[in-house]
N, C-alpha and C positions, 0 to 999 in steps of 0.2 A: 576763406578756407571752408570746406565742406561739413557740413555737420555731424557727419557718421562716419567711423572708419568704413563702412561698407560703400560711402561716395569715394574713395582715395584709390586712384588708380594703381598704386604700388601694393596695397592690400591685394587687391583683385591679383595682380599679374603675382602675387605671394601665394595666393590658397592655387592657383595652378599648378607653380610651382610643385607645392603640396603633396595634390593630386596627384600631378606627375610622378614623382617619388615614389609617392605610394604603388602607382600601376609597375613602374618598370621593377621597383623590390619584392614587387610579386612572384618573380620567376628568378629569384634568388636560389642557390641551391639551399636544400632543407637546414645543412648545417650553421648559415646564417643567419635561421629563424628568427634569434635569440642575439645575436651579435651585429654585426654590419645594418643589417635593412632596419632594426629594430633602431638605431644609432642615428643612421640618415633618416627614419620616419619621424624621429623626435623633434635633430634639428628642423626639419624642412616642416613641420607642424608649427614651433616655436618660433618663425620668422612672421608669419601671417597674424598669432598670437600675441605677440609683440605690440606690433604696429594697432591692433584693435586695443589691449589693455594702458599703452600709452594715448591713443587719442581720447580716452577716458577721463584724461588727466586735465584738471582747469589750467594749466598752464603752459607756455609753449617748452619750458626749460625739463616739467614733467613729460612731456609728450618726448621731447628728444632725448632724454634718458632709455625709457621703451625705446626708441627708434634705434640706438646704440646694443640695447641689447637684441634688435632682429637682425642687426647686420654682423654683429657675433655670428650667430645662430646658423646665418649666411657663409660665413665664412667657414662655419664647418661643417655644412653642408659640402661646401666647393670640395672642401678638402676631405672628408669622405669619400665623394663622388669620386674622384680621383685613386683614392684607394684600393674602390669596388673593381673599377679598371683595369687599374696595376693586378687585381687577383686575380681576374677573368669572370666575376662575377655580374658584371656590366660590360655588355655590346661596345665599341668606341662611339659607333653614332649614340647611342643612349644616352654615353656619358657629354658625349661633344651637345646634347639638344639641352641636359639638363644645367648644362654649364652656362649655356649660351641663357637659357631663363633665369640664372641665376645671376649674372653678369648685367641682365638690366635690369633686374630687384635692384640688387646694389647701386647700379646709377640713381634708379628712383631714389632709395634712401637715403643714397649721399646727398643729393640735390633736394629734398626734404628739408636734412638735418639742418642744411645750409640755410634753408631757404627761414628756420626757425630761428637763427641767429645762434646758434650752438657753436659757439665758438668767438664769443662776442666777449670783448673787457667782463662783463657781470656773468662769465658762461667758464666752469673749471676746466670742460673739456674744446682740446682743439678742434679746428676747422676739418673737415676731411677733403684732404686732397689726395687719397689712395689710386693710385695710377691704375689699378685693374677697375674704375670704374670709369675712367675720364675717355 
């Protein structure tokens, strides 16, 4: 396993994500300063964050708790993103490119989680088999 979260491909393809976020909520209108882009900048910050403060962790069972809460963070993301959409506050390509990097965060993480044994007799939480990632 890599030594740094900053060697974990799923980190990397996370802070892009990020980034992404950040660029396209730039051109929010003004009235969403404060609302919508502040919402989506949080989660889409708090996926990348995740996954570094979990590999922190001496343990694989620690480290997949973190992993569980970036694919939270993930998910509402997604579902933000789709919101911004629905308002006309995000282009559909905007929203279809950030989904699409969003969509293999998520594989990453599920196949992570899995690959940590999270979801194992000695493990509270189940296995992910969430079909939006498979």
């Amino acid at each position: 396993m890599p030594s740094s979260f900053r060697d974990l491909r799923v980190w990397r393809d996370a802070m892009k994500l990020a980034s992404d976020t950040y660029r396209v909520t730039a051109a929010f209108p003004k009235h969403e300063l404060y609302g919508l882009s502040q919402q989506m900048r949080r989660a889409a910050v708090s996926v990348p964050s995740n996954i570094a403060e979990g590999k922190g962790h001496h343990s694989n069972r620690g480290f997949a708790i973190f992993l569980f809460h970036a694919r939270g963070s993930l998910l509402e993301l997604q579902t933000q993103i789709e919101i911004a959409k629905d308002l006309n506050c995000l282009p559909k390509h905007d929203a279809q490119s950030l989904l699409d990097e969003a969509t293999a965060v998520g594989r990453s993480l599920s196949g992570l989680i899995n690959s940590l044994g999270a979801g194992s007799a000695n493990d509270q939480r189940p296995r992910t088999n969430d079909q939006t990632y498979v």
